[in-house]
BAFI-3210 file (N, C-alpha, C; in Angstrom, 3 decimals, decimal comma, padded with zeros to 6 digits):
// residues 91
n [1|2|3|4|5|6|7|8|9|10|11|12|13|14|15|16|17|18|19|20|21|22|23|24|25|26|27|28|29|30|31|32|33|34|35|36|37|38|39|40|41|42|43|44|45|46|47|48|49|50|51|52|53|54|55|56|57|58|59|60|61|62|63|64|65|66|67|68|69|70|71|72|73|74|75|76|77|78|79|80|81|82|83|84|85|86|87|88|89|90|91]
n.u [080,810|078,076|076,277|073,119|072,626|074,382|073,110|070,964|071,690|072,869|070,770|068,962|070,947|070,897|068,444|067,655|067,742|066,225|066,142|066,756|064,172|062,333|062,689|061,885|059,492|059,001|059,202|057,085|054,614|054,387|052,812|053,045|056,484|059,480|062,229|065,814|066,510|063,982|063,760|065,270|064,320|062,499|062,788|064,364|067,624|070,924|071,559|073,956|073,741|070,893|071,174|073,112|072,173|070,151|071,823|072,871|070,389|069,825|071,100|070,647|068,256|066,066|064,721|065,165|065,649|064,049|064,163|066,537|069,935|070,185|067,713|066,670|064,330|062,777|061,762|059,837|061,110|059,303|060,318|060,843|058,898|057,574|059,327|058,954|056,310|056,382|057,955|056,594|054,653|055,958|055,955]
n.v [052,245|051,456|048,310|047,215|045,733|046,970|049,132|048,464|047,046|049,314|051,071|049,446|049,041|051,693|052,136|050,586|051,495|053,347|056,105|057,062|056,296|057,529|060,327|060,319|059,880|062,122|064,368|063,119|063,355|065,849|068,745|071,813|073,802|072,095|071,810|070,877|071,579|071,165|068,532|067,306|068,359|067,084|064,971|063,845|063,527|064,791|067,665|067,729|064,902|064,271|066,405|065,368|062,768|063,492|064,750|061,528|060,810|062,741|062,095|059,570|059,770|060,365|062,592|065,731|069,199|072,535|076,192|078,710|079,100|079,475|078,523|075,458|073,981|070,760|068,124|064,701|062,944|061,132|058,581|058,581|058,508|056,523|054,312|055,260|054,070|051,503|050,941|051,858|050,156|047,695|047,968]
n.w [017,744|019,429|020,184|019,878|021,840|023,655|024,406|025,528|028,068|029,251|029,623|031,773|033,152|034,163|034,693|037,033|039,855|042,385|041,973|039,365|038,186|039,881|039,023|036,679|037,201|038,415|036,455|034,697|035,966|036,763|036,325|035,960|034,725|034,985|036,658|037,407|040,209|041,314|041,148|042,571|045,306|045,467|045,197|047,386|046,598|045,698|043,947|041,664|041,788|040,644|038,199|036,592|036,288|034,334|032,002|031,525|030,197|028,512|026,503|025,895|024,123|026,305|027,667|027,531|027,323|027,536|026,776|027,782|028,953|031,519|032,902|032,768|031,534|032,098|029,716|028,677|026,086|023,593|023,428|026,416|028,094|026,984|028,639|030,682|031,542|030,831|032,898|035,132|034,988|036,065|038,746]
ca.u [079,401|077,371|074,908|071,723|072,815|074,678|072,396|069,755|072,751|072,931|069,617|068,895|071,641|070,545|067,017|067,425|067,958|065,320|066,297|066,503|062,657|061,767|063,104|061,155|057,973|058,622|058,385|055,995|053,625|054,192|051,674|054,406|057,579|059,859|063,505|066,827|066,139|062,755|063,753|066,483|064,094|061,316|063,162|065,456|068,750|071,540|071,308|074,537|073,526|069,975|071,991|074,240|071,192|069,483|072,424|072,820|069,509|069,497|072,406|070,209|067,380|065,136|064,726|065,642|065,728|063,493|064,619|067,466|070,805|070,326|066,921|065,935|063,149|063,242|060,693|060,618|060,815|058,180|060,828|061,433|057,395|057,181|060,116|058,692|055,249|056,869|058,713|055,351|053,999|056,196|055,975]
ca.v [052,051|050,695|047,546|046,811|044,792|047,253|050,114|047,610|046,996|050,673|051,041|047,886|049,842|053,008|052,206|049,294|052,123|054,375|057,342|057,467|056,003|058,633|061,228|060,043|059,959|063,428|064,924|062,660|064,125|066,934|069,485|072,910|073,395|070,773|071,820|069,875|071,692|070,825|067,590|067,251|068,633|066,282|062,840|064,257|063,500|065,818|068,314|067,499|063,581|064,848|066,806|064,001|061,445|064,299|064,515|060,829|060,536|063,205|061,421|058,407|060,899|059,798|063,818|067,114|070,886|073,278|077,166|079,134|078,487|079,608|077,915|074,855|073,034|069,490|066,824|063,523|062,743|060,013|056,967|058,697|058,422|055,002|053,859|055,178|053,764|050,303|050,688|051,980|048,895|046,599|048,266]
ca.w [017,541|020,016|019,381|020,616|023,401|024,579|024,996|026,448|029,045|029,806|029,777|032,371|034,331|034,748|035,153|038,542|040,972|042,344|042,106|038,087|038,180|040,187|038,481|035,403|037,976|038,688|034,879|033,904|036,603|036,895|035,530|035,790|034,616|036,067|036,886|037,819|041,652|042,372|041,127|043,409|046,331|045,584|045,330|048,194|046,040|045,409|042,757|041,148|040,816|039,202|036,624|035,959|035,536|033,396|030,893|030,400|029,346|027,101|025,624|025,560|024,217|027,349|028,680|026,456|027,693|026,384|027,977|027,876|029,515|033,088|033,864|032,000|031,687|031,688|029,055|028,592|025,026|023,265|024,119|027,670|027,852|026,777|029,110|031,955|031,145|030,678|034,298|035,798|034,794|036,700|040,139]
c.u [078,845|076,107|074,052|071,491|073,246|074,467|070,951|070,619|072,572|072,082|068,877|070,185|071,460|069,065|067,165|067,722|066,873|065,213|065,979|064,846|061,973|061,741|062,305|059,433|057,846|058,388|057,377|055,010|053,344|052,882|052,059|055,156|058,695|061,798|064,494|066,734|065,491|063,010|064,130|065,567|062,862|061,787|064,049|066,955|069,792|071,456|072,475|073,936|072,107|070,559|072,802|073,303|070,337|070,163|073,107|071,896|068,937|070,671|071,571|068,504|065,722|064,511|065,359|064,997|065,022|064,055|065,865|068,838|070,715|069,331|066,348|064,995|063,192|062,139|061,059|060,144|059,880|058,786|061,156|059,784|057,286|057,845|059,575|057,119|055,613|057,415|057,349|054,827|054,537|056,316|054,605]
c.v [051,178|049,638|047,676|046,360|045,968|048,530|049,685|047,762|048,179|050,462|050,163|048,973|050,763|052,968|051,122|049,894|053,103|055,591|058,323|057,193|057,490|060,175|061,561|060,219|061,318|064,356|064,539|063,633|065,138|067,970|070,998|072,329|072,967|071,563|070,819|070,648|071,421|069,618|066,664|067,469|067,413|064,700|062,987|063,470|065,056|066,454|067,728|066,003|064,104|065,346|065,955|062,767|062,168|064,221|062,972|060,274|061,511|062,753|059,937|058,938|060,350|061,376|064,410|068,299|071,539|074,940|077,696|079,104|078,104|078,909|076,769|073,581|071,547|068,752|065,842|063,735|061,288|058,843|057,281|058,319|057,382|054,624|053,975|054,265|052,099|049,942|050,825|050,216|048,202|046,942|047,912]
c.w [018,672|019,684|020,029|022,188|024,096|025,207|025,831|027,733|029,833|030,179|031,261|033,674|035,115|035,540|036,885|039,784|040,868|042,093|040,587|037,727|038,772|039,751|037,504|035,689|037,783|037,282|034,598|034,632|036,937|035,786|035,482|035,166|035,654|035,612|037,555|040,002|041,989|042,082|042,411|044,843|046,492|045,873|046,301|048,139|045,807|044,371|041,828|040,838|039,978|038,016|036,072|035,574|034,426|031,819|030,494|029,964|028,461|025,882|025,088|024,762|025,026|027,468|027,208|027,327|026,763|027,736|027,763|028,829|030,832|033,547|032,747|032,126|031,149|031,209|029,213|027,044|024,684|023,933|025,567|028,179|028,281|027,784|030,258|032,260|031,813|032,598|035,259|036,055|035,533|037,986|040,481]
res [x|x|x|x|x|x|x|x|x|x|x|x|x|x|x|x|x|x|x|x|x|x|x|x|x|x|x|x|x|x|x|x|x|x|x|x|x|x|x|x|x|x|x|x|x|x|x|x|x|x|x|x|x|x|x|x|x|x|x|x|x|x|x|x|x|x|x|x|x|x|x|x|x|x|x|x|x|x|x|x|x|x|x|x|x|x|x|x|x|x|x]
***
């Protein structure tokens, strides 16, 4: 079981590098559907790390897939929302 602390921890981890911020920039703003490639082309990161920061925040339910296997579309969910909101704020 994980406590409190130590999904703040995560959390606090994942978020202090740019790349996961930006990532969160790029759904939020977007106004299409937002894929793990254009992600990847827009924050000029590798596709594999995008998909790897994608699934652990749908593990943290930051992001969720809507779409069928081969092409999927990436949200943020309400606390992926808020989170980025909150990070906005301190830049």
């Amino acid at each position: 079981m994980v406590s409190k602390d130590d999904s703040r921890d995560s959390v606090n981890k994942l978020f202090l590098h740019d790349k996961p911020f930006l990532l969160l920039k790029v759904i939020n703003d977007s106004r299409s559907p937002v894929y793990a490639a254009s992600i990847s082309k827009k924050i000029d990161c590798s596709y594999a790390y995008i998909v790897r920061l994608i699934k652990i925040m749908n593990k943290m339910d930051i992001t969720y897939f809507e779409g069928n296997n081969h092409k999927k579309i990436i949200n943020l969910t309400p606390k992926g929302k808020k989170i980025f909101k909150l990070l906005s704020e301190i830049n």
